[in-house]
C-alpha positions in Angstrom: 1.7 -6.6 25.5 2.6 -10.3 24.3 1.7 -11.3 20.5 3.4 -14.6 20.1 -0.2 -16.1 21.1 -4.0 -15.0 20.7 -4.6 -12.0 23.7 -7.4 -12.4 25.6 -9.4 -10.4 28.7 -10.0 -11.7 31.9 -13.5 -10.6 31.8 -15.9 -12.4 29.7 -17.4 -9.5 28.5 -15.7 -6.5 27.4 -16.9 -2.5 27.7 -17.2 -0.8 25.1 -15.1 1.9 26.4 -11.8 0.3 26.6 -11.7 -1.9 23.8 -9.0 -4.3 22.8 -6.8 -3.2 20.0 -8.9 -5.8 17.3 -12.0 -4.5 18.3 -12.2 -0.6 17.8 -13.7 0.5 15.0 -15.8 -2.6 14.4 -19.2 -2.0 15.2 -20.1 -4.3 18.1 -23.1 -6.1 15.5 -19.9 -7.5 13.3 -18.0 -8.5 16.6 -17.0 -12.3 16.2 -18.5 -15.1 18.4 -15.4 -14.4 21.1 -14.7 -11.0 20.9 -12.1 -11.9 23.9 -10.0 -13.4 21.3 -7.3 -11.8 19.1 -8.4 -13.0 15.4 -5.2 -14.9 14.0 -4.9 -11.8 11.4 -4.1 -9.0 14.1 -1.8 -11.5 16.2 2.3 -10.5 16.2 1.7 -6.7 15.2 4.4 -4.2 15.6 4.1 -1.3 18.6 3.4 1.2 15.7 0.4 -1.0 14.2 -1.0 -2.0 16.9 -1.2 1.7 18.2 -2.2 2.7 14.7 -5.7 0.6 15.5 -6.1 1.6 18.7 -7.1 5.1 17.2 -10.5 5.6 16.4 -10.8 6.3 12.6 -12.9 9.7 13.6 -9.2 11.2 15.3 -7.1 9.9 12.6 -5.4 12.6 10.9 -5.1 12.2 7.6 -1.7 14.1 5.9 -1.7 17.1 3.8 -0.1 17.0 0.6 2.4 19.5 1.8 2.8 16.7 4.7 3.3 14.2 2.2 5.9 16.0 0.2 7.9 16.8 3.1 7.7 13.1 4.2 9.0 11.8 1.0 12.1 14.6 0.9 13.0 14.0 4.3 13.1 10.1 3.4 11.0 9.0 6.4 8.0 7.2 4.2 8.0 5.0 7.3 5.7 8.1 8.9 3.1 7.4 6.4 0.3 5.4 7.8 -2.7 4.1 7.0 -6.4 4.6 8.6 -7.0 2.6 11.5 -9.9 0.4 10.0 -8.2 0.3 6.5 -5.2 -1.1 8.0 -7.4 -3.8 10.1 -9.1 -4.3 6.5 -5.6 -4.5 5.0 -4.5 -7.4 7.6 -7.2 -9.1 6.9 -6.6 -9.2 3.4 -2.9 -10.3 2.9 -3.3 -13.2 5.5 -6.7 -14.2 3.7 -4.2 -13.9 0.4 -1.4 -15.6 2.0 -3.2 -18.7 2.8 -5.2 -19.1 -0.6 -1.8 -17.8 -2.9 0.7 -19.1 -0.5 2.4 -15.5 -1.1 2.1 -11.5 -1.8 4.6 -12.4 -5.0 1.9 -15.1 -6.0 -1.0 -13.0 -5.7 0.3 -9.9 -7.3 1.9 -12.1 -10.2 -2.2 -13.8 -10.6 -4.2 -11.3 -9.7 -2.6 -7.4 -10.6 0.4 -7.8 -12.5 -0.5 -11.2 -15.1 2.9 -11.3 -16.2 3.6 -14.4 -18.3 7.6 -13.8 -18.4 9.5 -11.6 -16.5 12.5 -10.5 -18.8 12.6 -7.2 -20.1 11.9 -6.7 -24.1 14.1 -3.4 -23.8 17.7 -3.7 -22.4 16.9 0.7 -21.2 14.3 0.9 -18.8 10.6 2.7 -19.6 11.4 2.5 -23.1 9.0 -0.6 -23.9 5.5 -0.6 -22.2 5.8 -4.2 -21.7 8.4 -3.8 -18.9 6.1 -1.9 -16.2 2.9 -1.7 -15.5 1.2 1.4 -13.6 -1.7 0.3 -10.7 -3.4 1.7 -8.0 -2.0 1.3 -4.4 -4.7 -1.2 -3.5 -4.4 0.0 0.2 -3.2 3.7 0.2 -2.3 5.7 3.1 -3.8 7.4 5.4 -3.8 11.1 3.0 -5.7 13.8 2.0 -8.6 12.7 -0.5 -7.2 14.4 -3.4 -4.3 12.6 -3.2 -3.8 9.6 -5.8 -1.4 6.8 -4.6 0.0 4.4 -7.8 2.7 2.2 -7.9 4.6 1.1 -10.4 6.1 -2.1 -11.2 8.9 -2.5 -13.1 10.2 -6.4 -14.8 13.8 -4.4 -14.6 16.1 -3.7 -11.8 16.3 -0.3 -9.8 19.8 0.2 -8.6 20.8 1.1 -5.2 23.6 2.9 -3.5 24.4 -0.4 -1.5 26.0 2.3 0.9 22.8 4.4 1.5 19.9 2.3 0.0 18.7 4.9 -1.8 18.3 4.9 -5.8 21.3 5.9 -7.2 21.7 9.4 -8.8 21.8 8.3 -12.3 18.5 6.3 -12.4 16.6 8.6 -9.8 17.6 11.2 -12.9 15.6 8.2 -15.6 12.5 7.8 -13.0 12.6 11.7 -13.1 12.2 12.0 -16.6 10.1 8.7 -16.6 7.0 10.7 -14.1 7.5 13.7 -15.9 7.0 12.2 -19.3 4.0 10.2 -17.9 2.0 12.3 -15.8 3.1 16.4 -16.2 3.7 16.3 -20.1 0.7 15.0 -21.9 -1.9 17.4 -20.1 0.7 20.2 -18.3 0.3 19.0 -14.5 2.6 21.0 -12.7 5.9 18.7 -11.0 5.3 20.6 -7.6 2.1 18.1 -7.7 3.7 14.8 -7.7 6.2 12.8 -6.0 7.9 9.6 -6.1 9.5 7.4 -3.8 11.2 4.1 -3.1 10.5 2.0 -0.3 13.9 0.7 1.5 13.8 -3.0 2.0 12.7 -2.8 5.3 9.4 -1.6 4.8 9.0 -3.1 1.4 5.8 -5.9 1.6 6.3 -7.4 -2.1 10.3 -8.2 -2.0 10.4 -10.2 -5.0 8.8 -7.6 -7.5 10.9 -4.1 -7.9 8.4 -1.2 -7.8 8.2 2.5 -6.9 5.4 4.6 -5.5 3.9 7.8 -7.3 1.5 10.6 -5.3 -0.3 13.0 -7.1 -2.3 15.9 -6.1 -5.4 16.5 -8.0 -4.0 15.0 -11.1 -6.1 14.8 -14.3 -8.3 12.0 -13.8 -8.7 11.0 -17.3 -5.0 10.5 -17.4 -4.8 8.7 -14.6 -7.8 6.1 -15.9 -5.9 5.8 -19.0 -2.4 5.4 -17.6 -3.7 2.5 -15.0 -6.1 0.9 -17.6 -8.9 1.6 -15.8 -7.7 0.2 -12.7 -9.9 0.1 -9.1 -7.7 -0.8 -6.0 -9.2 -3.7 -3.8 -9.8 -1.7 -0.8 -11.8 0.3 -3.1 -14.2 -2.9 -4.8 -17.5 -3.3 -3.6 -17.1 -6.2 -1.6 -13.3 -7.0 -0.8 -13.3 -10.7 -0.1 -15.9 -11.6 -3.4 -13.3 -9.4 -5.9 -10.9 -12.2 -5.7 -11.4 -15.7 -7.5 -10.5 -16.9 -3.8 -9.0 -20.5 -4.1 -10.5 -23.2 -2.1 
């Protein structure tokens, strides 16, 4: 199925049965004007996306934690995927924030992160709060409710084995101790319940900032408010497209 242009039907009306990809889980009340037309949003999707909102939300399985974990030791976080209409909500989003910010970078520097200056006050990494900042995913995977996805951005480099991609031993070791220091220790949440992980480039979709992701199961929720300052992910806010001081 072509991309490079908006898809259409034939038909100038379209059953409700076999629905194109941009349509399915949209109740037909909040179809657009042309429902025949591919909104600009959900045009050049990958195979894997596109198949991803084809499913209705009510079939979508949602993983375990133990799926989760076993995702993240195999090193296939490209498995993970997110719920058919939060991923059509998602698109939505970035190419709304792409056009008003010009860029992911730009939004996430305005909007989550509000970093002034970029350079490190501590030359070891964790050691100075003003060198990372913990938030929520803002759109989270398809996963079990109990699940809590953060991410957190760092203002210092995460080395790479330029050979595998993957973190090198000796600061996989420091992110260890960091998520053990931050989320086990102060209230004695067991390790078997969380995880981290490190996108490889490929499938990272903010380049510019260096960032990790941390899953917990049933953490302490207290800890969690205090260690994100309170923070609410977007696809969480009452009303998505009024949360933002949009541009015009």
């Amino acid at each position: 199925m072509p991309h490079s242009e908006h898809s259409s039907l034939d038909s100038p009306r379209i059953s409700t049965t076999e629905l194109p990809y941009w349509l399915v889980n949209v109740p037909e009340n909040e179809w657009p004007d042309d429902p025949n037309t591919c909104p600009d949003f959900l045009i050049d999707l990958s195979c894997k996306n596109i198949a991803t909102l084809l499913t209705r939300d009510e079939t979508f399985h949602l993983s375990s934690w133990e799926e989760v974990k076993n995702i993240i030791e195999i090193g296939h976080v490209d498995l993970f995927q997110r719920i058919p209409s939060e991923l059509r909500r998602y698109f939505q989003f970035v190419h709304r924030l792409k056009i008003d910010y010009g860029s992911i970078f730009e939004f996430m520097v305005a909007e989550r992160l509000k970093w002034t200056q970029w350079t490190p006050k501590s030359s070891i990494p964790f050691k100075d709060l003003a060198d990372y900042k913990i938030l929520y995913n803002d759109w989270p995977y398809g996963i079990d409710k109990d699940i809590v996805h953060l991410v957190v951005w760092t203002k210092f480099n995460i080395p790479e084995d330029p050979r595998t991609g993957q973190v090198e031993d000796s600061e996989r070791a420091r992110i260890d101790y960091f998520v053990y220091h931050t989320f086990c220790e102060p209230v004695e949440f067991s390790q078997e319940n969380v995880r981290w992980f490190k996108n490889p480039s490929r499938l990272k979709s903010v380049h510019s900032i260096e960032h990790f992701h941390v899953m917990l199961y049933k953490p302490d929720e207290k800890l969690i408010r205090t260690v994100t300052n309170g923070d609410v992910p977007f696809s969480k806010r009452p009303k998505v497209e009024q949360a933002l001081p949009w541009k015009t």
